[in-house]
C-alpha positions in Angstrom: 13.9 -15.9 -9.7 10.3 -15.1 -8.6 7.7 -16.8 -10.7 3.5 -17.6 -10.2 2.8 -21.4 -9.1 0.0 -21.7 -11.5 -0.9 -24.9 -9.3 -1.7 -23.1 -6.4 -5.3 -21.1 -6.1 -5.1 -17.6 -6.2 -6.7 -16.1 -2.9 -8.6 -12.7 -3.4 -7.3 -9.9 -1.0 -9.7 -7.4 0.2 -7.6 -4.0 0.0 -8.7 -0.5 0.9 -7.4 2.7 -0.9 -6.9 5.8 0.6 -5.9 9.5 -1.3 -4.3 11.9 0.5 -5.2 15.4 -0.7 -6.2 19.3 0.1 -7.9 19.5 -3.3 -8.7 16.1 -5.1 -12.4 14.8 -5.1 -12.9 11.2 -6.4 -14.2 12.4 -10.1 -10.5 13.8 -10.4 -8.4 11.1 -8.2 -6.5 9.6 -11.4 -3.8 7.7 -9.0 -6.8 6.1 -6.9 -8.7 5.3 -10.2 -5.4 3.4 -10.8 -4.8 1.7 -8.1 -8.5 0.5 -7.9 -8.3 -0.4 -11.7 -5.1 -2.5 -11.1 -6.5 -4.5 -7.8 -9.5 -5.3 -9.5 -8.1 -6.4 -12.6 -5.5 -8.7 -10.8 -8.6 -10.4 -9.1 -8.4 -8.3 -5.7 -11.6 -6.8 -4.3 -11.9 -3.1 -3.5 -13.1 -3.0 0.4 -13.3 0.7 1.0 -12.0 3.8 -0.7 -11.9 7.8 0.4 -9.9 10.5 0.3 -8.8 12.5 3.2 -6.8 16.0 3.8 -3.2 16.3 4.2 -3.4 16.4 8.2 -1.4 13.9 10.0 -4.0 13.1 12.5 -7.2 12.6 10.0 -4.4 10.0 8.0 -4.0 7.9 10.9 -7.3 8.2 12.0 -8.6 6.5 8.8 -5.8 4.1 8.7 -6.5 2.8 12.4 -10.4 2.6 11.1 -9.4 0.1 8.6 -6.6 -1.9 10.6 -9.6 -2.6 13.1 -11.9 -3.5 10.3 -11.3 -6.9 9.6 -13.0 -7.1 6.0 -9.7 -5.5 5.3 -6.3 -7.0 4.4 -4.3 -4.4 2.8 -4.2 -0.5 2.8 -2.6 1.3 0.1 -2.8 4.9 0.4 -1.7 7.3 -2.2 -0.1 11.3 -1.8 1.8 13.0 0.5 5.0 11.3 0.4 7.1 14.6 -0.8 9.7 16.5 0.7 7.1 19.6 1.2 5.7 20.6 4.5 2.4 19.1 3.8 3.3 15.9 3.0 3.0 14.0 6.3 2.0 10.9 5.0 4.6 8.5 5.6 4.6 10.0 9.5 1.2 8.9 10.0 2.2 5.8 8.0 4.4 5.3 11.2 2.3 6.6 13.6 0.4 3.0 13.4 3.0 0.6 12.3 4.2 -1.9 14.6 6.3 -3.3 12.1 7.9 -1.1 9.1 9.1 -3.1 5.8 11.5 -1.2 5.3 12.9 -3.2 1.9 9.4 -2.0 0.2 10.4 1.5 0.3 13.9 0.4 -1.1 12.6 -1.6 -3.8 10.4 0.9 -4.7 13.3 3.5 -5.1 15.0 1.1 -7.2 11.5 0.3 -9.8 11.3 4.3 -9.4 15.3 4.7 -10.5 14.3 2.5 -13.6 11.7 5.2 -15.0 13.0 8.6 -13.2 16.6 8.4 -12.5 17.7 10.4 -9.9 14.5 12.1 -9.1 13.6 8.7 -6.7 15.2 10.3 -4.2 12.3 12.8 -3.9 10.0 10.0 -3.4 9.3 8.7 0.7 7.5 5.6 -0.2 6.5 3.1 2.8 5.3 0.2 4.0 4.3 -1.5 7.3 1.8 -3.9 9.3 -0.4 -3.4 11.7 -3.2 -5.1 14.0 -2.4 -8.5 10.6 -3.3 -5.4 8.3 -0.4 -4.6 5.5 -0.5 -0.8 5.1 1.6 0.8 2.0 2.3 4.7 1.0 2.9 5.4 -2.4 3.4 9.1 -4.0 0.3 10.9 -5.2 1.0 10.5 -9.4 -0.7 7.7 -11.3 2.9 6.6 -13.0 4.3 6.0 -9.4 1.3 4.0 -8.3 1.6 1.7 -11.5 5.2 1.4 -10.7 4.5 -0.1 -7.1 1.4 -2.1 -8.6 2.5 -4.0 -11.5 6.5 -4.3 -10.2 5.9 -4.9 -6.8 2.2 -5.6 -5.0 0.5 -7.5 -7.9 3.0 -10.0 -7.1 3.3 -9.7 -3.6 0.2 -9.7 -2.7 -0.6 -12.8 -4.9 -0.5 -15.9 -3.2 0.9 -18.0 -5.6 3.8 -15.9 -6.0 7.4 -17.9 -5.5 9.6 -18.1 -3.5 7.4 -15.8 -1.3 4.6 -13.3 -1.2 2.4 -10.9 1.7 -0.2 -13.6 1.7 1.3 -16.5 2.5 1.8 -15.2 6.0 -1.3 -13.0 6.7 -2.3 -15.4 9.7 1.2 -14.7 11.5 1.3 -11.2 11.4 -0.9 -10.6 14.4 0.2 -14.2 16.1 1.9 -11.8 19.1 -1.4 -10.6 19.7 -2.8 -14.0 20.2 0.1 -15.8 22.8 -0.8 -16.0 26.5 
């Protein structure tokens, strides 16, 4: 069962958050306020936050800004993971993934089955890494981005987390890059 090894140091992450939305400004960006809130209350720091328009290109545009910025660990991003035409986040998700964890999106159905039934299915919630940068779409409502917080990132992305978490592995995830 997974459990925190209070004898290990908890490591800070430095974690960038990114809305996706035609119409949301930051004074009315509930889910980012929520996300932001949670990080910085679990000890994390806030490296960047914006909010960019639901067009595949400026989505992976800002994501591959912060993948190359290396005062950030972790992007979580937050809208555009629907079923309408406008949601195009997960695509640009994958646009810059060189790895896709496909279990987060899985895991997240089944926190997301817990509190909406059926209506998970509706949900296209992703993860990935790229350039040793973890990179994670969530849906656009505050109540989905506590779900993925407090049942599944606060943990994972906490180093003392057992039997095994994100951080433990951070310097491996871009060890291809680095061979000869």
């Amino acid at each position: 069962m997974s459990r925190i090894d209070e004898s290990k140091e908890f490591i800070p992450v430095r974690i960038a958050v990114l809305t996706v939305s035609d119409t949301r400004q930051l004074a009315e960006d509930r889910s980012g306020d929520t996300l932001v809130a949670r990080l910085e209350k679990a000890g994390h720091v806030l490296a960047d936050r914006k909010i960019v328009q639901d067009e595949r290109d400026m989505i992976s545009a800002q994501l591959r800004d912060w993948i190359a910025d290396k005062d950030i660990d972790v992007i979580i991003s937050t809208g555009g993971t629907g079923l309408t035409g406008r949601d195009v986040t997960v695509e640009a998700h994958r646009d810059v993934y060189e790895k896709e964890i496909e279990a987060f999106g899985t895991v997240f159905t089944i926190v997301s089955m817990q509190k909406i039934g059926t209506s998970a299915v509706q949900s296209r919630a992703t993860g990935g890494v790229a350039g040793g940068t973890y990179l994670f779409a969530l849906p656009g409502s505050p109540g989905a981005c506590k779900d993925a917080w407090d049942e599944i990132l606060v943990l994972q992305l906490d180093y003392r987390h057992r039997p095994c978490n994100f951080v433990e592995i951070f310097p491996r995830l871009d060890e291809h890059q680095r061979r000869k």
